[in-house]
C-alpha positions in Angstrom: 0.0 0.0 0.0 2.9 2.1 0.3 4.8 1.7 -2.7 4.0 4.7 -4.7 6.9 5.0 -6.4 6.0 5.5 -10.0 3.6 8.5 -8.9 5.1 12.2 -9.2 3.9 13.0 -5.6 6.4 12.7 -3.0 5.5 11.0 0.7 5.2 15.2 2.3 2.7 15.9 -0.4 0.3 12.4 0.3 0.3 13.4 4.2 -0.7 17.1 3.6 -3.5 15.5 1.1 -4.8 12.8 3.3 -4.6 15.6 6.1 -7.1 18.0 3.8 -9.4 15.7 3.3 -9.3 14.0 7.2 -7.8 11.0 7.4 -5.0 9.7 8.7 -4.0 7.5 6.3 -4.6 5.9 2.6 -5.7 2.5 4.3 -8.1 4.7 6.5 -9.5 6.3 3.2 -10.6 3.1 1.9 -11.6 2.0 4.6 -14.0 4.4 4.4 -15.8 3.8 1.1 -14.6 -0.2 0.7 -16.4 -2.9 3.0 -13.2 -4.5 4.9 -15.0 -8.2 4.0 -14.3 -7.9 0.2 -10.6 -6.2 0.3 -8.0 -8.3 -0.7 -6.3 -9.6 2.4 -2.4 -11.5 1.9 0.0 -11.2 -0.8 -1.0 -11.7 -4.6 0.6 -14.8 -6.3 2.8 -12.9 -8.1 6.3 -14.1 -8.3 9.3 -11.2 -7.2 10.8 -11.1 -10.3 11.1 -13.2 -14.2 13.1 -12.1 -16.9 11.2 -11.5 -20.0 11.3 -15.2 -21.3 9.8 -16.4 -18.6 7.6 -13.6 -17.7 6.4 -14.1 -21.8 6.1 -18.1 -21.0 3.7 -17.1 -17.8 1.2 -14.9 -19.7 1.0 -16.5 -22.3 0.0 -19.7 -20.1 -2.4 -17.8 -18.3 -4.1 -16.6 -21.5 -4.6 -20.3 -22.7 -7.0 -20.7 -19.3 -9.4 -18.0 -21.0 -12.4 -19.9 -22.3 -12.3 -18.4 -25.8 -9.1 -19.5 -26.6 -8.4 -21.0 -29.7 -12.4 -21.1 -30.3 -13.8 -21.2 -33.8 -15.9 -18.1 -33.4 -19.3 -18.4 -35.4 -20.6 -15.6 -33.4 -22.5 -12.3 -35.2 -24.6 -9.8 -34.7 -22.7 -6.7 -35.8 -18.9 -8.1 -34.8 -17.4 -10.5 -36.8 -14.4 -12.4 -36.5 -12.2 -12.1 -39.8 -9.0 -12.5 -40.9 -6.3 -9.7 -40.2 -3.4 -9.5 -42.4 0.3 -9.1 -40.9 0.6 -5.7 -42.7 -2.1 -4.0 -41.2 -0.8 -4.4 -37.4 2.9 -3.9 -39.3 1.6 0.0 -40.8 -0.8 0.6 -38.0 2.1 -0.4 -34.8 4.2 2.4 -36.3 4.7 5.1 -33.8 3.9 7.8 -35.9 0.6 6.5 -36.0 0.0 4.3 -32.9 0.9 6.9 -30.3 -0.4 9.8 -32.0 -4.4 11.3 -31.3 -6.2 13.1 -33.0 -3.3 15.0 -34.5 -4.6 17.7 -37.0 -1.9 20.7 -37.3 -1.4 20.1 -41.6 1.9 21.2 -40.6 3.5 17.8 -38.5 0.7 15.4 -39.3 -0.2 15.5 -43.0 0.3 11.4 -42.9 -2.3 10.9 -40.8 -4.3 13.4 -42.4 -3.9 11.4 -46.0 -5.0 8.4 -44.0 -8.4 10.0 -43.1 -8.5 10.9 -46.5 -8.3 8.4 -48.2 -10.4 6.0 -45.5 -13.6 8.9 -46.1 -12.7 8.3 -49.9 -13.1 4.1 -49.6 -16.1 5.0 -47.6 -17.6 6.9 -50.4 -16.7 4.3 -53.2 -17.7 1.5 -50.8 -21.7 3.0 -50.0 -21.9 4.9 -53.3 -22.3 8.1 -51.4 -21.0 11.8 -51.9 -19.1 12.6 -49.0 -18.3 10.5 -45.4 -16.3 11.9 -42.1 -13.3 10.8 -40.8 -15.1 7.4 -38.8 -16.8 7.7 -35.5 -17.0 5.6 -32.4 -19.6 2.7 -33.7 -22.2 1.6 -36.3 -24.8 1.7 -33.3 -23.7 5.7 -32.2 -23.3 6.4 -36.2 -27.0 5.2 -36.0 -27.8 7.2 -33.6 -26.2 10.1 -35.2 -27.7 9.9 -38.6 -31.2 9.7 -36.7 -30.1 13.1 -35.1 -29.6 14.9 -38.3 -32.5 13.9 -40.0 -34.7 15.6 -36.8 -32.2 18.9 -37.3 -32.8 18.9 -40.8 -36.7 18.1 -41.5 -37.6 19.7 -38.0 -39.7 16.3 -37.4 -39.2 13.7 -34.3 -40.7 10.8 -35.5 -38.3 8.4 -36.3 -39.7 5.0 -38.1 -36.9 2.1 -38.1 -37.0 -1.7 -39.7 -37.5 -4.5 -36.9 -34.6 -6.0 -38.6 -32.3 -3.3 -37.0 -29.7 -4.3 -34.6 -31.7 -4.6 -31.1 -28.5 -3.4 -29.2 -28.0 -0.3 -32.5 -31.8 0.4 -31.6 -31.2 1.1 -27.5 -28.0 3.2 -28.4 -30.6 5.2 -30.9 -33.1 5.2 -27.9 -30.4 6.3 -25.8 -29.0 9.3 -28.1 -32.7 10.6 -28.3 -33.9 10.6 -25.2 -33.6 14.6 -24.7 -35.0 15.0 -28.3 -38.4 14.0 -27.2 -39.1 11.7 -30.5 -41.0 9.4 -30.8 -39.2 5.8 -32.3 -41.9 3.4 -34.4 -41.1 0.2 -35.6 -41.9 -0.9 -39.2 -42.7 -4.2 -39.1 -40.7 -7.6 -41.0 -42.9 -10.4 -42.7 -41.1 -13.2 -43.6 -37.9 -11.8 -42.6 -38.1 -8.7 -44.8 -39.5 -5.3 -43.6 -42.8 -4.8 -44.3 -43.2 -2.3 -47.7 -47.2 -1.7 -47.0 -46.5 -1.2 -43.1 -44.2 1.5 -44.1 -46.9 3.5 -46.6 -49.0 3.2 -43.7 -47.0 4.6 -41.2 -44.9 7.3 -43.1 -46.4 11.1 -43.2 -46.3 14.5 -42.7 -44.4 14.0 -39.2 -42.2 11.5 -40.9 -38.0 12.5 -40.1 -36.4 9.3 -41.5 -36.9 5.6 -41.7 -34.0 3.6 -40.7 -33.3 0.0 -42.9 -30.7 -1.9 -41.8 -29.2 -4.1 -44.7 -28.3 -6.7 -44.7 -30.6 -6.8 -41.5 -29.9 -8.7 -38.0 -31.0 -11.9 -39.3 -28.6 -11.2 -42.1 -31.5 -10.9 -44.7 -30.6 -9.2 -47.6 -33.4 -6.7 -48.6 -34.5 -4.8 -51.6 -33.5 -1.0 -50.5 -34.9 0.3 -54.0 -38.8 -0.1 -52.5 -38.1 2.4 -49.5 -37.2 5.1 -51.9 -40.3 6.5 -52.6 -42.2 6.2 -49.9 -40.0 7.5 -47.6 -39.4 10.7 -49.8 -42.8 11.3 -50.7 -43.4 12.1 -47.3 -40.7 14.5 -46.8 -38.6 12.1 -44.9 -34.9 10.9 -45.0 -34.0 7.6 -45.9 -31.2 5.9 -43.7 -29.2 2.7 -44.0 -27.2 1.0 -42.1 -24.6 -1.6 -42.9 -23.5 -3.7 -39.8 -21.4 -6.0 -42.3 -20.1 -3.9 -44.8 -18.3 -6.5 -46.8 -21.7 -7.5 -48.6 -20.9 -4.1 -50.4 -18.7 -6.2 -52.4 -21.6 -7.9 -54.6 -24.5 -6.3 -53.0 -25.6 -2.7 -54.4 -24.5 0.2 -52.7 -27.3 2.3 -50.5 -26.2 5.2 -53.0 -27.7 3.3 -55.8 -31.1 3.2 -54.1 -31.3 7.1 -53.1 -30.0 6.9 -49.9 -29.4 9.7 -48.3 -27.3 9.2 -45.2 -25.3 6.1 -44.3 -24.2 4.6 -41.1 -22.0 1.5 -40.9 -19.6 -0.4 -38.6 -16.0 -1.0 -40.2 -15.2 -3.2 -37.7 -14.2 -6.3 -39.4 -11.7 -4.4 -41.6 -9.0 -4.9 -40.6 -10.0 -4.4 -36.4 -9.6 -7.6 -33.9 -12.8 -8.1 -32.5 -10.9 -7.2 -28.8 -13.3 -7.5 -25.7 -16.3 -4.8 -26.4 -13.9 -2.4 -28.8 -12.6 0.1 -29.7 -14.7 -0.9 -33.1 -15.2 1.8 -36.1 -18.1 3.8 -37.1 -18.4 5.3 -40.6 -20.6 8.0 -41.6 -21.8 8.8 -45.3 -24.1 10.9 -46.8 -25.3 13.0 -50.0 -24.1 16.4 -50.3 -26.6 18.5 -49.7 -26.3 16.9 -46.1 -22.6 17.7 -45.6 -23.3 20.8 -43.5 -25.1 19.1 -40.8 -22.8 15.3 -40.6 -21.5 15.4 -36.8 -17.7 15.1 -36.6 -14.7 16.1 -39.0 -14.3 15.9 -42.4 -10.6 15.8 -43.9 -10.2 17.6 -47.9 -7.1 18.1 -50.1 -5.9 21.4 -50.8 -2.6 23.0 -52.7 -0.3 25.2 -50.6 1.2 28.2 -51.6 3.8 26.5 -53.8 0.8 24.9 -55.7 2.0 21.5 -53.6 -0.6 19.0 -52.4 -1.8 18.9 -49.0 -4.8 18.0 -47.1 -6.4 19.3 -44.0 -9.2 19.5 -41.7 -12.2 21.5 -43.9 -15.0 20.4 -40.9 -15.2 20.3 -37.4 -18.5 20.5 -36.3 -18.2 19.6 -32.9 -19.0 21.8 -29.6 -15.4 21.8 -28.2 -14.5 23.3 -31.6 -17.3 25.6 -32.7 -20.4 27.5 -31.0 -22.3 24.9 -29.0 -25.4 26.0 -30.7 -24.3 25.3 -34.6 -22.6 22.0 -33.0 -24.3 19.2 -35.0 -23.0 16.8 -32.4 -21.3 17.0 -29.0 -19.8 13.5 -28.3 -18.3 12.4 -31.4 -15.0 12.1 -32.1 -13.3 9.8 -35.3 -11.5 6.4 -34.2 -8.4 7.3 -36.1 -6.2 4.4 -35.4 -9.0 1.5 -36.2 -9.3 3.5 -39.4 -6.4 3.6 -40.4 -6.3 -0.5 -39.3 -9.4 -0.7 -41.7 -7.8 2.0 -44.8 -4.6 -0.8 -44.8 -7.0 -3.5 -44.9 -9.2 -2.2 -47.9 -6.0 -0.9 -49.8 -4.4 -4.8 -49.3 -7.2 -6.2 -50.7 -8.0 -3.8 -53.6 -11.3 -3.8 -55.7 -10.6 -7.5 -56.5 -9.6 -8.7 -54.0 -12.7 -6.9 -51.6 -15.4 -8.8 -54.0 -13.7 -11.9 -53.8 -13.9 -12.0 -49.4 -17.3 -11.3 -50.4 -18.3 -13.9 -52.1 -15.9 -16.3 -50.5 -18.3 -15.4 -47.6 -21.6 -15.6 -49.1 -20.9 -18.8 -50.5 -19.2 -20.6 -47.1 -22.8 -19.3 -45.6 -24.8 -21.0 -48.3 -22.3 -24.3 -47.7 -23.3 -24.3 -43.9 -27.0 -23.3 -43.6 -27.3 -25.9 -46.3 -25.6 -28.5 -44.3 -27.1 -27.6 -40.9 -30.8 -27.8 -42.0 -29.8 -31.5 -43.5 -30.1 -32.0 -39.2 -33.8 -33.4 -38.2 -35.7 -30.4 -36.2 -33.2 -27.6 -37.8 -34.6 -25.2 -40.1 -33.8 -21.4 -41.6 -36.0 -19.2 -39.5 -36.5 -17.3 -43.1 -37.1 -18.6 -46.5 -35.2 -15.4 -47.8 -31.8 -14.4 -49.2 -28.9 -14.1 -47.1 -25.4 -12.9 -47.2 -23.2 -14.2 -44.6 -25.3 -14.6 -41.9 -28.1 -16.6 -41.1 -31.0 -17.3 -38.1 -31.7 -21.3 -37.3 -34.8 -22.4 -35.5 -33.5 -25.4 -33.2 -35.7 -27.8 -31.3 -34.0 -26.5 -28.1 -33.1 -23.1 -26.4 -30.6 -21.7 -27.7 -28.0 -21.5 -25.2 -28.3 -25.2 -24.1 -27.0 -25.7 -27.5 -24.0 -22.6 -27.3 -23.2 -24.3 -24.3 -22.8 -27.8 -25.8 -20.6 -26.9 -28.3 -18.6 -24.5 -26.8 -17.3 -27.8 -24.6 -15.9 -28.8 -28.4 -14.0 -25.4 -29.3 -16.9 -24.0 -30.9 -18.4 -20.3 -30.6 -21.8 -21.7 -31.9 -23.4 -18.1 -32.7 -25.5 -15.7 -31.2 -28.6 -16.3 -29.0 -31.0 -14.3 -30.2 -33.5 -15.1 -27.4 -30.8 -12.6 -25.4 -31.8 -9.8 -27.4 -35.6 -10.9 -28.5 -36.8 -12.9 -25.6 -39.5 -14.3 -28.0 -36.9 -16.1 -29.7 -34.4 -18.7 -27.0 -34.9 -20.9 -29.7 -33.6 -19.6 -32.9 -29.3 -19.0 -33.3 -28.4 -16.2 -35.8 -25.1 -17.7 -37.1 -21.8 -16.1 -38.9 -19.4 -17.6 -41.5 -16.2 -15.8 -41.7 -12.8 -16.0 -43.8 -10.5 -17.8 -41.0 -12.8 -21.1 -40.9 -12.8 -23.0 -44.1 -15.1 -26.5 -45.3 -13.6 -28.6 -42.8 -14.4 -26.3 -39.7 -17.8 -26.0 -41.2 -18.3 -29.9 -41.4 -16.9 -30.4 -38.0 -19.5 -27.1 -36.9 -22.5 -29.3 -38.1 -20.9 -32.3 -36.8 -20.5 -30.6 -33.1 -24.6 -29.1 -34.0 -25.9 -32.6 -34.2 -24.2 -34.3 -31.4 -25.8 -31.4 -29.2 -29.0 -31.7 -30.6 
């Protein structure tokens, strides 16, 4: 308790603190505020002192006790486990980039200020849109944020969303509007697809956007070019969001089907899932919109010597400009998970982007195929799918997840955890890193739990 020895303050200026605040002593302050029966009482079992080998050989023996270790992870829902290339953390572990935040004086960082560039420019070509910022925390909080400027800019507070959004991207959007007072209205989904004659129905006059999500959570793939007219016939914006962005490499881009704003979660390129984050928000919308996107916007430029440069054109939140003509006041850009995500993108070029895709769509066909061969399995939804599917089971869900986790295998998401109407039905994910024999022994694993 006394070792304070990599703190700046010395022993004279802990006592004259503990003495302002009236106690005697820092065991006396916890004392205080931290029950006595759950303070650690004893020494940790922590060894004095390893070299480096061995102190390498210990963690590394401790992390093989955590339970996902070395688990085939068929787990989605908006975070997906995918290959990383040994470039990206090469480029990205640099310290010109890893230790550097937020940096945006053109005059010291104008590599990091080509990085946003060009990862707003792959997030333009990718969703077909006219202009995107320079990433934000989350697809769920870029959600969120789109659903905020479409009340600043039609002056409406009805919000209508697709039941096939992201249950947890739905409470962050509940969350963000809370002080808005709108009012949040599902669209229904028949058959796995979100209903078209629900949404003539419920769009009108008080109409400020309707949120699609697509592919959806159930990893339906819907027909964006329906919700066009409707939406905009009643004076409202159209948003979608892309949880899995690599279906953008065979499926049409939003911008193709009038979107006007674009929220998405660029997690998977190129970004470890970690534990909870950071992940990667992107941000794209038409032009006419560009003056009320929340965070920062990077453009190129010529300096006086007619040289190329780029710098930061748009800043629009409240720490930078007027609080009132802030279009946001909490988001910032993840700069070093997109710059993980621009490497990515630029390894994999145009070809080798569609070719993920469809390595994906097809290993999702190969397994739901497979898995419903099993007697009481069957595809919650006679619909198309990209790379991520829903399975009704004969069982709850989590008995199952349970079973085959004892076998090394992240069986997929319960859905029943975020629709309690549904402990039955596991929404599944195929990814790059587990090829035809992982998927046979998956449906193996699926059967001998059933």
């Amino acid at each position: 308790m006394q070792n304070f020895s990599h703190l700046p303050n010395t022993e004279a200026d802990r006592r004259k603190m503990l003495e302002k605040i009236g106690v005697g002593s820092l065991e006396e302050l916890l004392n205080n505020a931290v029950p006595s029966e759950i303070q650690f009482a004893g020494k940790l079992p922590i060894p004095d002192g390893l070299s480096d080998v061995d102190v390498q050989k210990l963690l590394e023996k401790l992390a093989s006790m955590n339970a996902g270790s070395g688990m085939k992870d068929f787990i989605g829902g908006g975070a997906y486990d995918m290959y990383v290339p040994a470039a990206v953390d090469e480029i990205s572990g640099r310290p010109e980039f890893y230790t550097a935040y937020t940096p945006y004086q053109p005059e010291v960082s104008q590599g990091t200020l080509t990085a946003i560039f060009e990862f707003q420019s792959m997030i333009c070509g990718l969703t077909g849109m006219d202009v995107a910022n320079a990433s934000m925390y989350d697809g769920a909080s870029a959600t969120a944020e789109a659903a905020v400027l479409a009340i600043h800019k039609t002056g409406r507070k009805r919000i209508l969303y697709s039941q096939g959004l992201n249950p947890l991207y739905l409470e962050v959007v509940r969350t963000y509007l809370h002080g808005f007072d709108a009012e949040l209205v599902p669209v229904p989904i028949k058959d796995g697809i979100t209903d078209v004659d629900a949404l003539k129905k419920l769009a009108d006059e008080n109409t400020a956007c309707f949120i699609l999500q697509n592919p959806n959570f159930f990893g339906i793939v819907e027909d964006g070019t329906q919700f066009d007219e409707i939406i905009h016939s009643s004076g409202g914006l159209y948003v979608v969001v892309v949880a899995d962005p690599t279906s953008l490499g065979i499926l049409r881009p939003p911008g193709e089907y009038n979107a006007d704003v674009v929220a998405g979660e660029g997690q998977q390129f190129g970004n470890y899932l970690y534990f909870g984050g950071p992940y990667l928000g992107f941000f794209a919308a038409k032009k006419e919109f560009v003056r009320s996107m929340p965070g920062r916007i990077i453009g190129a430029t010529k300096d006086v010597d007619g040289r190329r440069g780029f710098v930061m054109v748009f800043q629009t939140r409240e720490q930078h400009i007027r609080r009132a003509r802030a279009t946001s006041n909490i988001c910032t850009n993840q700069q070093l998970c997109a710059l993980r995500a621009t490497v990515y993108l630029a390894l994999l070029g145009a070809q080798g982007f569609y070719a993920i895709s469809k390595l994906l769509f097809n290993r999702a066909h190969y397994l739901a195929d497979k898995l419903t061969e099993i007697d009481g399995v069957e595809l919650l939804f006679d619909a198309p799918f990209f790379r991520e599917f829903a399975i009704k089971l004969p069982q709850k869900a989590d008995e199952i997840i349970d079973e085959m986790s004892q076998v090394g295998i992240l069986a997929g998401l319960n859905v029943g955890k975020l629709i309690p109407s549904m402990d039955d039905v596991l929404l599944v994910a195929v990814s790059d890193k587990y090829g035809k024999n992982d998927m046979d022994e998956f449906v193996v694993a699926m059967r001998n739990a059933l």
